[in-house]
C-alpha positions as a Python dict, from the first residue, in 0.01 Angstrom:
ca = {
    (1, 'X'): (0, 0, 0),
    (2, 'X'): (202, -78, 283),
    (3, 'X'): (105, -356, 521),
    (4, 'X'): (58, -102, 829),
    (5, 'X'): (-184, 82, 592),
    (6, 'X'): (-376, -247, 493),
    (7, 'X'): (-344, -352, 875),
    (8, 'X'): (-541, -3, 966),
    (9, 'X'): (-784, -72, 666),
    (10, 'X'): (-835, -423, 798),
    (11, 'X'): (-931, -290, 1111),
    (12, 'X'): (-1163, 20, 976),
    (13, 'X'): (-1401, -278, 852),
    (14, 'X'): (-1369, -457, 1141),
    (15, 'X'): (-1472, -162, 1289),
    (16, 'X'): (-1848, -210, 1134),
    (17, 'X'): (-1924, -572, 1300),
    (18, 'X'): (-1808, -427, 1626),
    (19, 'X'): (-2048, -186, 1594),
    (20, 'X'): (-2282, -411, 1502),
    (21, 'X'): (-2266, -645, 1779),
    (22, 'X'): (-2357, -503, 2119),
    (23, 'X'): (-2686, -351, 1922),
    (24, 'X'): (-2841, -703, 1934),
    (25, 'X'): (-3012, -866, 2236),
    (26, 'X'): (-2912, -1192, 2108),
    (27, 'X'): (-2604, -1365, 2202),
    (28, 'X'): (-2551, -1567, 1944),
    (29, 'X'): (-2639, -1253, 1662),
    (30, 'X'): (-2348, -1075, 1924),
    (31, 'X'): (-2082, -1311, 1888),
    (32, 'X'): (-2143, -1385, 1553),
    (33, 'X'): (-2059, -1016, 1512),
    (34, 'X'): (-1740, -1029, 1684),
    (35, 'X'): (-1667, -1343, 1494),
    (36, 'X'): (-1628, -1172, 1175),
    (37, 'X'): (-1428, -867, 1351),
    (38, 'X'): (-1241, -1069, 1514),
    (39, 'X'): (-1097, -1240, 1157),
    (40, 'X'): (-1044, -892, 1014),
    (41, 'X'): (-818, -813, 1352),
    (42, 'X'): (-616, -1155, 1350),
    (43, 'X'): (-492, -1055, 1022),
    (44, 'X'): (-452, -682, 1100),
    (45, 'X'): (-209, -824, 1391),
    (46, 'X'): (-65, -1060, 1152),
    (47, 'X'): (31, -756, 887),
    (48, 'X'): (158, -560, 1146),
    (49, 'X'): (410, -882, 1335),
    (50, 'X'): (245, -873, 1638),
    (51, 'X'): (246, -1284, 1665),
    (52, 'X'): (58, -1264, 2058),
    (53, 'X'): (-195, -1047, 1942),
    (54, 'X'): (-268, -1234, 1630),
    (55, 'X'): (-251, -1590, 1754),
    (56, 'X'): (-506, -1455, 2068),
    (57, 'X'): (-703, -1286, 1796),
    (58, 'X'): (-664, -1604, 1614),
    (59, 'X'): (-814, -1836, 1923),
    (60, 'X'): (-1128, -1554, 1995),
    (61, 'X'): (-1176, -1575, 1631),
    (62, 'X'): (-1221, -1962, 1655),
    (63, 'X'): (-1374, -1936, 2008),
    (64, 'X'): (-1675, -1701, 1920),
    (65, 'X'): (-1781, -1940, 1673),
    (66, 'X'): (-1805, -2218, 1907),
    (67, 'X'): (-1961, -1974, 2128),
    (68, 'X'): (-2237, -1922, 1913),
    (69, 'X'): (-2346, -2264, 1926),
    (70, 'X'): (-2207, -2371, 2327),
    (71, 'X'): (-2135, -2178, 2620),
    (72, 'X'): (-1972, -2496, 2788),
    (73, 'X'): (-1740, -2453, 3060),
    (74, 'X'): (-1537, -2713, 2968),
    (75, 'X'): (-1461, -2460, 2631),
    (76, 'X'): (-1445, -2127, 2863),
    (77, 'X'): (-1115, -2356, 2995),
    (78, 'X'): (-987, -2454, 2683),
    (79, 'X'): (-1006, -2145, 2520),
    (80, 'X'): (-816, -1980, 2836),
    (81, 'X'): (-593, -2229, 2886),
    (82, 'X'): (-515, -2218, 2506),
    (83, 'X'): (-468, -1796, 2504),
    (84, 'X'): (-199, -1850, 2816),
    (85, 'X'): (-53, -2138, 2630),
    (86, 'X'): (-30, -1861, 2342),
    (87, 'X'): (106, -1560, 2513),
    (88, 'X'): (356, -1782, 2667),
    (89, 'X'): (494, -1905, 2385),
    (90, 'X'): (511, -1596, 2161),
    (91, 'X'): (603, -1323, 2469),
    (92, 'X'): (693, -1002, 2364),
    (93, 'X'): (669, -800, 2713),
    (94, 'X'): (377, -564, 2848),
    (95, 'X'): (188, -620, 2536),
    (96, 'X'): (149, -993, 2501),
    (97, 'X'): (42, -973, 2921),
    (98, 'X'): (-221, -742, 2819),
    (99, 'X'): (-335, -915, 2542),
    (100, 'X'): (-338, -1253, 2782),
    (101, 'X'): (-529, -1075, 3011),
    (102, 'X'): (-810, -900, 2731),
    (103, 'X'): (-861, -1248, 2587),
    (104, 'X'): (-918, -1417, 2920),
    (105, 'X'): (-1195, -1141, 2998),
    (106, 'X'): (-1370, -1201, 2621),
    (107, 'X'): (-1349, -1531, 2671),
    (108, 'X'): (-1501, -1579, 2973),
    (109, 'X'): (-1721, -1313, 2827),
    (110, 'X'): (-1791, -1542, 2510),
    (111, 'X'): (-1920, -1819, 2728),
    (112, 'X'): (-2195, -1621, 2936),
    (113, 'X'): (-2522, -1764, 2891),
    (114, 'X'): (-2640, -1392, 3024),
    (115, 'X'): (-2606, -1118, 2773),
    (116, 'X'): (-2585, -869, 3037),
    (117, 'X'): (-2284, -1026, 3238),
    (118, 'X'): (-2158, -1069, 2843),
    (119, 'X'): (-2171, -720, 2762),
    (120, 'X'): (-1960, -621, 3111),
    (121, 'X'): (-1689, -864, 3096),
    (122, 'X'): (-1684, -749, 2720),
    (123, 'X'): (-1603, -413, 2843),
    (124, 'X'): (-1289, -472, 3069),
    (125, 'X'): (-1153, -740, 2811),
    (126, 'X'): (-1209, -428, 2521),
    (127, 'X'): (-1045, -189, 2764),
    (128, 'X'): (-728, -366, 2792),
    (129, 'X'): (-746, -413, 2468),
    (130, 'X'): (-784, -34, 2356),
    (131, 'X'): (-451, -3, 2582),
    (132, 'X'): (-284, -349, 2397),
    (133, 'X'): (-317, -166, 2062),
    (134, 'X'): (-209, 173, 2195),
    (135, 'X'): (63, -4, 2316),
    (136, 'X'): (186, -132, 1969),
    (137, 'X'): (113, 189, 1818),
    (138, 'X'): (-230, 98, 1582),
    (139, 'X'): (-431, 414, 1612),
    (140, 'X'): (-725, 247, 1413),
    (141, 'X'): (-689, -27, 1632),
    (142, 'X'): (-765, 220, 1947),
    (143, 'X'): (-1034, 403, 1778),
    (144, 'X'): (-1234, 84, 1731),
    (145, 'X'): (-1190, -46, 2069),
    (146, 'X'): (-1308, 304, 2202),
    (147, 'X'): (-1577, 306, 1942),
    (148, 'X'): (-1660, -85, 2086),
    (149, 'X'): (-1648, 12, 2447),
    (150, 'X'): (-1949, 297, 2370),
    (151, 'X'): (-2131, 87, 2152),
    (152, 'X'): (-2148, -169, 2463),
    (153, 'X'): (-2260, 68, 2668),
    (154, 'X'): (-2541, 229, 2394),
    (155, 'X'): (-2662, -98, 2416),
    (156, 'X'): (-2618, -216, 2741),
    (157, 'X'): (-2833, 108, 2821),
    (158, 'X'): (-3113, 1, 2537),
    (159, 'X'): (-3194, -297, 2670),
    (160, 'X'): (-3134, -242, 3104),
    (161, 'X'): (-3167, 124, 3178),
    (162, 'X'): (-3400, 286, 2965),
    (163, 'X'): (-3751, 274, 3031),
    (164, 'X'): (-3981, 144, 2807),
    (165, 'X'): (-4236, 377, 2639),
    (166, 'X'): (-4571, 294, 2744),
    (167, 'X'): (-4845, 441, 2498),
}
């Protein structure tokens, strides 16, 4: 197999946690979920020599452990801080601003005590992510960012806009 096919199989796993994630109320149980995607997409970038994508990937991967047990501002800066520091120093044009900008949105994201604000800066970081990996030509990569962005919003619907069932 060729490493763009393992990349895309990487990713098609990957696929499942992201899925997962936004179908818990939980924080921690969502960025737990996005910790494991987010390994299987560092080394999907990795395969495919996109070095800003994969080192960013690399620093959410890290940050939504920590996440899971702090949501310290102090971190939100670090982590930021530490995805400019990386998109500086591996620029490869549009797609490494892009990917500066998604990771800034997850990570502030990441560090949201609130699941719902969470779930909405989640979306915009996803979104410029979904046009990141169009932009580098991964069409699994696009498919699970689109299939991301509606699983946010399936669940961001569950749990603030439907109405309970009274019996």
């Amino acid at each position: 197999m060729t490493p763009f096919i393992i990349s895309q199989v990487l990713v098609a796993v990957a696929i499942g946690f992201d899925l997962m994630s936004f179908q818990f109320k939980d924080r921690r149980k969502i960025v737990a979920c996005l910790f494991c995607a987010g390994t299987l997409i560092s080394s999907h970038f990795i395969l495919l020599e996109q070095w800003t994508a994969a080192s960013l990937m690399i620093i959410a991967t890290v940050r939504y452990f920590v996440s899971i047990f702090s949501t310290s501002l102090i971190l939100k800066y670090i982590f930021c801080g530490a995805s400019v520091i990386s998109a500086v120093v591996t620029y490869a044009g549009l797609a490494s601003i892009v990917s500066c900008f998604a990771s800034i949105f997850q990570t502030v994201a990441a560090f949201n005590k609130d699941d719902r604000r969470l779930r909405e800066l989640m979306i915009i970081g996803t979104a410029l992510w979904l046009i990141h990996n169009y932009i580098v030509g991964s069409p699994t990569a696009v498919l699970m960012e689109a299939l991301f962005i509606m699983s946010n919003l399936v669940g961001y619907y569950r749990y603030y806009f439907k109405k309970p069932v009274v019996l």
